[in-house]
TORVOMAR-745116 format. One line per 10 residues: for each residue x, y, z of C-alpha. Coordinates in steps of 0.5 Angstrom, whole numbers. Layout:
REM TORVOMAR-745116
X Y Z  ... $
END
This chain:
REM TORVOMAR-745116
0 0 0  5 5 2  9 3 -6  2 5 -9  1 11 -5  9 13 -7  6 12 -14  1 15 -14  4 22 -12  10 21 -16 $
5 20 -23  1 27 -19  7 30 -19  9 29 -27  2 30 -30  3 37 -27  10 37 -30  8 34 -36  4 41 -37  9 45 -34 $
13 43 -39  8 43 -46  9 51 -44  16 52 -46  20 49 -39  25 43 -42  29 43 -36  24 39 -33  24 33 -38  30 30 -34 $
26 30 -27  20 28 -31  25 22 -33  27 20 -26  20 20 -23  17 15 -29  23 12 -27  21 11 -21  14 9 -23  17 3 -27 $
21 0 -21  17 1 -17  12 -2 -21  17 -8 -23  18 -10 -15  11 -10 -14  9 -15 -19  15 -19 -16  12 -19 -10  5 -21 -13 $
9 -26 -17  12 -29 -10  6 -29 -7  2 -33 -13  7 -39 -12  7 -38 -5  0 -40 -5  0 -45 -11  6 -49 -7  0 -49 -1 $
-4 -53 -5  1 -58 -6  2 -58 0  -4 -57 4  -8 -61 -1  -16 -57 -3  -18 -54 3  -13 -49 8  -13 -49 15  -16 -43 18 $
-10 -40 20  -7 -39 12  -13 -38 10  -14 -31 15  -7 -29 12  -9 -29 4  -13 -24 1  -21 -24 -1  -17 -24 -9  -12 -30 -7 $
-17 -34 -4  -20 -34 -10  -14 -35 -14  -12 -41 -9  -20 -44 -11  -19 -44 -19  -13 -46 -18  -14 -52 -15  -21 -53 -19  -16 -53 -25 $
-11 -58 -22  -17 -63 -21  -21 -62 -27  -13 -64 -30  -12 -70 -25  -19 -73 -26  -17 -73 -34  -11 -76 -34  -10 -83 -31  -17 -87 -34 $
-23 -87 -29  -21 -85 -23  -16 -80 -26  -9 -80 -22  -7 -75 -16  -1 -72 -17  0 -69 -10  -1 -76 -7  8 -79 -6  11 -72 -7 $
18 -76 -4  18 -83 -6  15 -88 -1  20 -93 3  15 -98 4  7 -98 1  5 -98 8  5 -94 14  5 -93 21  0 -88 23 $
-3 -85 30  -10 -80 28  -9 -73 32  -15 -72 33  -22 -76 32  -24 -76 24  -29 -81 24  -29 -88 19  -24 -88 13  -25 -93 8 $
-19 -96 4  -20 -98 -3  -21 -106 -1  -27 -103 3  -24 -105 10  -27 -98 15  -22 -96 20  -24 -92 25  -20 -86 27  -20 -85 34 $
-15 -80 37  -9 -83 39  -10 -90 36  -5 -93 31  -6 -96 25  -2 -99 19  -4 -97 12  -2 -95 6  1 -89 5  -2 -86 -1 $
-9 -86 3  -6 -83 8  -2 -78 6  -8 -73 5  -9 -73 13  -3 -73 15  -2 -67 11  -8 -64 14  -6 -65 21  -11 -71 23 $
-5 -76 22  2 -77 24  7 -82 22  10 -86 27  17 -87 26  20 -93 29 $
END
């Protein structure tokens, strides 16, 4: 905010220059040039900024999976928010076209996995969860569990499971 407002009165300043020096006083045009300058520099670090913020917020996808904690959410603009949500309805009408049926989830196995299944003890009370061979597992806080990794991988990176390391 204080770089726009820095822009704002440096973009005043040469507009009323600009005229000043349409009516015969050339000795402004360099300071005129300084400013738009200025004005250009400035505008290129804010879209850095920006820049860095929109991958900051795509790597939230990736990391997080579809829905964000309250706590990152609170710090992101109604605008980012936005973004975040086309974003990640972009990335599943993606991953629902590729991989036949089901389609393939990219985010699952970021790392590669040392063993298919897991150890895991659940956080916090989430409920049933269902495995593809249709085995429901109850997950009750602090119970422990061995189940395959790439079903787990979403909650653990939600916070509701943790992996136990032996």
């Amino acid at each position: 905010r204080q770089a726009l407002e820095e822009m704002r009165a440096l973009y005043e300043r040469n507009q009323a220059d600009v005229s000043e020096a349409k009516a015969g006083r050339s000795d402004l045009i360099f300071l005129i040039r300084f400013r738009h300058c200025c004005l250009l520099r400035n505008q290129r670090c804010l879209l850095a900024y920006l820049y860095d913020r929109l991958l900051r917020i795509r790597a939230l996808r990736w990391e997080y999976g579809s829905v964000l904690p309250n706590t990152i959410q609170f710090h992101m603009s109604a605008e980012e928010v936005e973004w975040f949500n086309r974003y990640k309805k972009s990335l599943a009408t993606y991953m629902r076209s590729v991989g036949g049926e089901e389609g393939l989830d990219l985010t699952q196995d970021i790392k590669p996995p040392k063993s298919l299944y897991i150890e895991v003890r659940c956080l916090r009370d989430h409920g049933e969860f269902e495995i593809d061979d249709g085995t429901t597992v109850l997950l009750k806080k602090n119970s422990q569990h061995f189940l395959p990794r790439w079903k787990c991988e979403q909650l653990i990176r939600q916070g509701v499971l943790e992996h136990v390391l032996s």
